[in-house]
Legacy VTK file of the C-alpha trace (Angstrom):
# vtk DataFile Version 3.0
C-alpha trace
ASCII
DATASET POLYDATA
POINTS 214 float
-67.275 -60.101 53.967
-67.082 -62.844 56.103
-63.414 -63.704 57.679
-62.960 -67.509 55.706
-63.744 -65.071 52.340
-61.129 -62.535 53.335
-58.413 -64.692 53.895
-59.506 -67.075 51.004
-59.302 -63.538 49.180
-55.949 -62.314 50.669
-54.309 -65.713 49.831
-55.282 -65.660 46.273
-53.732 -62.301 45.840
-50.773 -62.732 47.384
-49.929 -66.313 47.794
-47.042 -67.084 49.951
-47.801 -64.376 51.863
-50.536 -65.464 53.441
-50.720 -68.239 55.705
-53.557 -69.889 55.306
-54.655 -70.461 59.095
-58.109 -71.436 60.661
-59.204 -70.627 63.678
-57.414 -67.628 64.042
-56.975 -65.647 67.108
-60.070 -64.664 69.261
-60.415 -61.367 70.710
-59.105 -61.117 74.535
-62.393 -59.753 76.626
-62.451 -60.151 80.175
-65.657 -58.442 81.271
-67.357 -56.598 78.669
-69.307 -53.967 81.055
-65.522 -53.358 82.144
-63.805 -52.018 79.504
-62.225 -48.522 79.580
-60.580 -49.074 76.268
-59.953 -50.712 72.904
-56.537 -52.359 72.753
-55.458 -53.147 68.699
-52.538 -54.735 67.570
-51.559 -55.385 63.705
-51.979 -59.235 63.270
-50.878 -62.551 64.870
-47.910 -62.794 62.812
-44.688 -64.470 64.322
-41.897 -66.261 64.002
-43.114 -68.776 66.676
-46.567 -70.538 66.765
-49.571 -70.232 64.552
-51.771 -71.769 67.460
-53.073 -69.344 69.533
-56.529 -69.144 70.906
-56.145 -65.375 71.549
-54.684 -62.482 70.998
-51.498 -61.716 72.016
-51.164 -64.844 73.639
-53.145 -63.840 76.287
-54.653 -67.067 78.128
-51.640 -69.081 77.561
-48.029 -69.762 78.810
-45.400 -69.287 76.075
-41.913 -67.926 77.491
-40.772 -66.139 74.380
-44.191 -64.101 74.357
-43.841 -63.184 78.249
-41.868 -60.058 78.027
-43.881 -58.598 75.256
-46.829 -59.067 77.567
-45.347 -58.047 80.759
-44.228 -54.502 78.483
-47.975 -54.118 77.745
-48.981 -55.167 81.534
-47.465 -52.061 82.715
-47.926 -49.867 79.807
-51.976 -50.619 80.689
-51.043 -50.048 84.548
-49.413 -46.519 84.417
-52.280 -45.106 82.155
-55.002 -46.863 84.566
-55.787 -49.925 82.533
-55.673 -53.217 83.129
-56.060 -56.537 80.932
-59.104 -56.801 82.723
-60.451 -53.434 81.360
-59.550 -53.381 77.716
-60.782 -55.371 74.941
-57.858 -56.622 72.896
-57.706 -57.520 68.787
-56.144 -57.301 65.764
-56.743 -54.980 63.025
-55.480 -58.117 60.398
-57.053 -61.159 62.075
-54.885 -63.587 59.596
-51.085 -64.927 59.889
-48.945 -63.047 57.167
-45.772 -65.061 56.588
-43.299 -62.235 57.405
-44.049 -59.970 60.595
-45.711 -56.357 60.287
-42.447 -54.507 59.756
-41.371 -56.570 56.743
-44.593 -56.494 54.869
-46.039 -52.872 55.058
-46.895 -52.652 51.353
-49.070 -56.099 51.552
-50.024 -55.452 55.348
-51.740 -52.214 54.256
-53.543 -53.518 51.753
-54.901 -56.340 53.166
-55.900 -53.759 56.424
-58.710 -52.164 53.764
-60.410 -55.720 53.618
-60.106 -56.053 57.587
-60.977 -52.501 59.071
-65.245 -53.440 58.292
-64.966 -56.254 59.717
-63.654 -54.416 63.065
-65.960 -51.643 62.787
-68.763 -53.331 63.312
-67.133 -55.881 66.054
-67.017 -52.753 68.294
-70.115 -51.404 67.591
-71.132 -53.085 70.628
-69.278 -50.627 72.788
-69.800 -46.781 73.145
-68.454 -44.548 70.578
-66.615 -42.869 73.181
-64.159 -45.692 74.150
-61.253 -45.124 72.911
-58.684 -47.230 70.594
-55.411 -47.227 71.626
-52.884 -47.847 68.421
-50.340 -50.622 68.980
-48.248 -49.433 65.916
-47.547 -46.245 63.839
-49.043 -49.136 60.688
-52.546 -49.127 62.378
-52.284 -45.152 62.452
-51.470 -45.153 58.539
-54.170 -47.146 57.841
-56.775 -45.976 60.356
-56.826 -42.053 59.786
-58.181 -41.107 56.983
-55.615 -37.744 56.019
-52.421 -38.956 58.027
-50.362 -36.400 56.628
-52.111 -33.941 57.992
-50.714 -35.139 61.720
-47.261 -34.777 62.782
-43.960 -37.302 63.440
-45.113 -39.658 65.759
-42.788 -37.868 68.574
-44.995 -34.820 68.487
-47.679 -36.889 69.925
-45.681 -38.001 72.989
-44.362 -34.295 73.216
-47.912 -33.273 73.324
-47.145 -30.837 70.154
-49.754 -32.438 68.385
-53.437 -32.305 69.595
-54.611 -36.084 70.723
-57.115 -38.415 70.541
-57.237 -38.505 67.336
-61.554 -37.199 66.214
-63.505 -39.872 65.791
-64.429 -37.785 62.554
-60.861 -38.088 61.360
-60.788 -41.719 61.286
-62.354 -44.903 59.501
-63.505 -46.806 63.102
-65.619 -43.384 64.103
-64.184 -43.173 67.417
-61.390 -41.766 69.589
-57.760 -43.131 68.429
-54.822 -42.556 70.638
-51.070 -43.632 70.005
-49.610 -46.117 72.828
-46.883 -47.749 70.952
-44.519 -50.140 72.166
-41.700 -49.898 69.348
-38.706 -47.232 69.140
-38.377 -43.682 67.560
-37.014 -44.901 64.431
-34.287 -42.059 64.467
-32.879 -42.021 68.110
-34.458 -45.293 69.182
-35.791 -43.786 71.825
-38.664 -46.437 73.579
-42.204 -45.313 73.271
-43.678 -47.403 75.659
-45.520 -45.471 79.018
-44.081 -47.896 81.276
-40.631 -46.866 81.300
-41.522 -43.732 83.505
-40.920 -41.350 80.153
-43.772 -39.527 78.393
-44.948 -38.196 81.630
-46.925 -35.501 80.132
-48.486 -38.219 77.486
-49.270 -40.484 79.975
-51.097 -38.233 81.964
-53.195 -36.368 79.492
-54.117 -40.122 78.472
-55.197 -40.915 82.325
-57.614 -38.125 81.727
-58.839 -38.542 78.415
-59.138 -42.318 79.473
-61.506 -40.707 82.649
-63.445 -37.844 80.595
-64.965 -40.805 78.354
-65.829 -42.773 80.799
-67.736 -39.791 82.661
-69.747 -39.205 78.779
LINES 1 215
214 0 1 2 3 4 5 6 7 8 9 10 11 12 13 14 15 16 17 18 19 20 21 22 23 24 25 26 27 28 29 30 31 32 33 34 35 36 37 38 39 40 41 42 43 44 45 46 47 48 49 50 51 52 53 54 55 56 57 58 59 60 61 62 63 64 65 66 67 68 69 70 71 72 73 74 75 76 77 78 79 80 81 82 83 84 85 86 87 88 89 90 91 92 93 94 95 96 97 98 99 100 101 102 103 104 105 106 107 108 109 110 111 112 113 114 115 116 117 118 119 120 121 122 123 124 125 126 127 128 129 130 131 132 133 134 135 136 137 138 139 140 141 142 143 144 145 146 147 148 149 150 151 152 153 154 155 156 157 158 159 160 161 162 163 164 165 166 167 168 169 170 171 172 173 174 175 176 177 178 179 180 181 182 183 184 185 186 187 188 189 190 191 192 193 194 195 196 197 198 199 200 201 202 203 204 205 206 207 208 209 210 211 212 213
């Protein structure tokens, strides 16, 4: 399905919800034969601009977007990466009217229409690269049996067994949390860059390395 259809078919099922936005965001590349790793985020939705000619704001100057990219800057710096070395997009390419966290239910659904469309936009990169999740949302609507993983803590506790099969997944490739949000019960940061996770970061380092060696 082309992107104009999906959001032309988005809008008509949920209205208001959608905003109704062309060009949307492009994809933030800057040297393909460099990337190490897929970076996805949810969607472009904010409270603050619609214009954007990439991702994340990447490319352009907009003070209220600097921290958030500054907190990704060195969450890609203690793992290895670089913006230089990951290829950055959004699962949702469209502009939802409320943000990710207040629009699950519609966010989810409209992800179903979306996740084709990003499937075959990284076919042009090795199976082995891996995707590193922006959001507990992507990993609900990514894996295909997410119950069968545990709390998103036992990930950065390395209880639970990580990346995530490419077998076990709807993009066929290598999925690894790297959130930037808070443990929703002791708001405890996620994010790599605050010198936590040690363990986490360092078994990413080297899964990071062993596909890059395949």
């Amino acid at each position: 399905m082309e992107v104009r259809q999906i959001i032309r078919t988005l809008k008509n099922a949920y209205l208001e919800d959608i905003i109704d936005q062309i060009p949307i965001p492009a994809p933030w590349c800057e040297d393909r034969n460099q990337v190490k790793a897929i970076l996805l985020g949810c969607d472009p939705s904010n409270r603050h601009t619609q214009i954007m000619p990439y991702v994340f704001t990447l490319g352009m100057n907009i003070p209220v977007f600097n921290s958030f990219k500054k907190a990704f800057e060195r969450d890609l710096e203690v793992v290895g990466l670089s913006w230089n070395s990951v290829y950055v997009q959004n699962l949702c390419r469209n502009y939802f009217r409320k943000e990710t966290s207040e629009n699950r239910r519609i966010w989810l659904e409209a992800s179903k229409l979306w996740i084709p469309v990003l499937d075959e936009e990284l076919s042009k990169f090795d199976t082995n690269i891996p995707v590193l999740l922006t959001s507990d949302m992507l990993f609900k609507a990514l894996v295909t049996n997410p119950d069968a993983y545990g709390k998103t803590i036992d990930f950065y506790e390395c209880r639970t067994k990580f990346p995530i099969d490419a077998r076990d997944n709807l993009l066929n490739r290598p999925l690894i949390p790297f959130y930037l949000g808070l443990n929703g019960r002791t708001k405890q940061s996620y994010r790599l860059g605050t010198g936590k996770w040690v363990k986490y970061r360092k078994q990413i380092i080297r899964q990071i390395e062993k596909e890059m060696e395949v």
